[in-house]
VEXDREN-2710 file (C-alpha; in Angstrom, 1 decimal):
% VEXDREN-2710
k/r/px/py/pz
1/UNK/104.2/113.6/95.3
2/UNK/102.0/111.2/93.9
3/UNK/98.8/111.8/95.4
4/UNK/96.3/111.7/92.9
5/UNK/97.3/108.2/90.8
6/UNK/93.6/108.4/89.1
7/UNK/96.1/108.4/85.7
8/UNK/97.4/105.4/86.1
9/UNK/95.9/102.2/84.1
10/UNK/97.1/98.5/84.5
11/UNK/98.7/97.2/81.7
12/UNK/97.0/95.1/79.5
13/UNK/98.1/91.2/79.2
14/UNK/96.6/90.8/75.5
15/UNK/96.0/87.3/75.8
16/UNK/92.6/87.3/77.4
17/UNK/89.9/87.9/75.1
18/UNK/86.7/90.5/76.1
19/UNK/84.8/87.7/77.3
20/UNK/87.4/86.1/79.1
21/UNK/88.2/90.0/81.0
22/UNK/84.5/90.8/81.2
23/UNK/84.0/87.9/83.1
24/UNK/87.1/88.1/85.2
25/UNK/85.6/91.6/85.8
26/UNK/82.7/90.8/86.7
27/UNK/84.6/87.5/89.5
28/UNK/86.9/90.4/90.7
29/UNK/83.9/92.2/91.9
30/UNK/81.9/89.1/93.9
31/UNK/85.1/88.6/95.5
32/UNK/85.9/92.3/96.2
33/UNK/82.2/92.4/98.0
34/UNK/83.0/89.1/99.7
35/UNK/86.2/90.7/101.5
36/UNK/88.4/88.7/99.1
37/UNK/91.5/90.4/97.6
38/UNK/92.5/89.4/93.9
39/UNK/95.3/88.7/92.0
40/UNK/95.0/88.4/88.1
41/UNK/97.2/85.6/86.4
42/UNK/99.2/84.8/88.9
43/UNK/102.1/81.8/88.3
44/UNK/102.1/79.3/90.1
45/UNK/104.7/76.5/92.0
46/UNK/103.7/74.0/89.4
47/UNK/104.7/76.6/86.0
48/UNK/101.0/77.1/85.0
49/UNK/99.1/80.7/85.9
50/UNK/96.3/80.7/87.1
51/UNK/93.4/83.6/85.9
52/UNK/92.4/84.8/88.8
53/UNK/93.6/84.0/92.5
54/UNK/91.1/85.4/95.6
55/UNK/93.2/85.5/99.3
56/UNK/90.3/85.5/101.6
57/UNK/89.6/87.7/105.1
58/UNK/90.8/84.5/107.2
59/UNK/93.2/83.1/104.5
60/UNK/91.3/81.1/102.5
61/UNK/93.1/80.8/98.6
62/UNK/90.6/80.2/95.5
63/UNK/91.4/80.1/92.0
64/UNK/89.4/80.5/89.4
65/UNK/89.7/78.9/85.7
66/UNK/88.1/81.2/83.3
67/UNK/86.3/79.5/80.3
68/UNK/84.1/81.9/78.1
69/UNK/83.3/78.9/75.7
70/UNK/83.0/75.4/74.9
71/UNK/85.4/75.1/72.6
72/UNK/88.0/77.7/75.6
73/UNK/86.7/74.5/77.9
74/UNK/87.5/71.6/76.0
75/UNK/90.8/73.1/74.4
76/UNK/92.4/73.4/78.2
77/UNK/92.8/70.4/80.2
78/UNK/95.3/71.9/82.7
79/UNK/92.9/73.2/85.5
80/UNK/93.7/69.7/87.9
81/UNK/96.7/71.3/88.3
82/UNK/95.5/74.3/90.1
83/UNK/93.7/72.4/93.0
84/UNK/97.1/71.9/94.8
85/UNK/97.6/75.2/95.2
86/UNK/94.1/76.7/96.2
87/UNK/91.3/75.6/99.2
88/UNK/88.5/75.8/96.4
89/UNK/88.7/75.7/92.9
90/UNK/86.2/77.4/90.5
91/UNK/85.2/78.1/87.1
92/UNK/84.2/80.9/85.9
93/UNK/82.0/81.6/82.4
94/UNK/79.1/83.6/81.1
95/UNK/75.6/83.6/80.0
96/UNK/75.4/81.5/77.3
97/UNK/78.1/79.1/77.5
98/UNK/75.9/75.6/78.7
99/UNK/77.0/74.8/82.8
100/UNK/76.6/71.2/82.4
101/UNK/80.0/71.4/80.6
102/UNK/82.0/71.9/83.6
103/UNK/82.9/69.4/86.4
104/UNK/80.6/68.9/89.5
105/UNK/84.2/68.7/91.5
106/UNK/84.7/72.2/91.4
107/UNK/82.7/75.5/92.2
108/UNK/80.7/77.2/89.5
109/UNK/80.5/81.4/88.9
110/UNK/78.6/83.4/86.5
111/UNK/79.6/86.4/85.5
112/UNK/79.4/89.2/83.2
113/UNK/81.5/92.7/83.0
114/UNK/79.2/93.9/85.7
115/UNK/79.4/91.0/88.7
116/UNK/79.2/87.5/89.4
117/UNK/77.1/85.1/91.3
118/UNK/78.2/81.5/92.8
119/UNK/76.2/79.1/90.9
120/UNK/77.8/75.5/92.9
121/UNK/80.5/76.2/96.1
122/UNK/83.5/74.8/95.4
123/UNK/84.4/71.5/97.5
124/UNK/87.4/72.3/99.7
125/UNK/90.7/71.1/100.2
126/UNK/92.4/72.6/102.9
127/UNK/96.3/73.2/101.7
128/UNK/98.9/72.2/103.4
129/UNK/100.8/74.9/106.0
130/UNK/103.9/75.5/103.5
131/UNK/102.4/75.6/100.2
132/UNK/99.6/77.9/102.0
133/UNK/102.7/80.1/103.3
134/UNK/104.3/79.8/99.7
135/UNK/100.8/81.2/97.8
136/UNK/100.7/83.7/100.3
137/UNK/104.2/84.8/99.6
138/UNK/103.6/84.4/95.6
139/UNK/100.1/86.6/96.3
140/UNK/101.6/89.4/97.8
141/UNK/105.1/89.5/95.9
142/UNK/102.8/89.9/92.5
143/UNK/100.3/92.4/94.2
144/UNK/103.0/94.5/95.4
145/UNK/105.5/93.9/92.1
146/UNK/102.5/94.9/89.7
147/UNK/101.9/98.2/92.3
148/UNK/104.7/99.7/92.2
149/UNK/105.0/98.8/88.1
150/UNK/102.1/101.2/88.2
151/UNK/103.9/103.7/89.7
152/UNK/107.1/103.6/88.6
153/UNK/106.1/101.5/84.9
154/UNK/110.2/102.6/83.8
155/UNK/111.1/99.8/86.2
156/UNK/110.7/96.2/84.2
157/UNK/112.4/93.0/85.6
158/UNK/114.1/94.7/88.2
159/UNK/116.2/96.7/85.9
160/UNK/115.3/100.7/85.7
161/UNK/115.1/101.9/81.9
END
């Protein structure tokens, strides 16, 4: 019976530095308090994953680019890619990295390893009926998928070790 899963610990991607988790950290929370669920690199329609998705209590999808520096910021142009496939579009950095860097077309967060704040809402842009239906589906299929890896972490691809 698995009753107490207190053992269990995600698995770590490796590609993200400490900045870049403490601040997704520190997003996951804000959202958490704000009813939102979240979904950590989660791929996308269009091939690119995003760093952190947030499904809303009425539905509402938001993705949030992580940048935890200038040179992170300036060496990823891919983030207009994201808006089809979110409502509101944000990045995300912490203390010390100047705002002004980041476009006035999206939402601005702060964040350390201990919470968040939203610095500029993000302008949105409602998505279209399918492609909502097709996040939703992506949202939960990865929520549920990365669950039960925690349970049962043998199970990789589909195919029990």
């Amino acid at each position: 019976m698995l009753s107490d899963l207190s053992h269990i610990v995600p698995p770590v991607d490796g590609r993200q530095s400490e900045a870049a988790l403490a601040i997704q950290r520190g997003v996951g929370r804000l959202f958490r308090q704000q009813g939102y669920s979240v979904v950590m690199e989660l791929s996308l329609a269009s091939g690119r994953r995003a760093d952190l998705v947030g499904l809303g209590p009425t539905g509402d999808i938001w993705i949030v680019e992580i940048k935890s520096s200038i040179e992170d910021f300036r060496a990823d142009l891919k983030w207009p890619d994201y808006r089809p496939s979110c409502d509101r579009l944000f990045f995300a950095t912490k203390p010390g990295v100047p705002l002004e860097i980041f476009p006035g077309d999206a939402g601005l967060i702060l964040a350390d390893g201990y919470g968040a704040e939203i610095l500029r809402s993000a302008p949105e842009h409602r998505l279209a009926g399918a492609t909502r239906k097709a996040m939703l589906l992506r949202f939960g299929q990865a929520a549920a998928n990365r669950l039960h890896g925690l349970v049962d972490p043998g199970l990789s691809e589909g195919i029990p070790r």
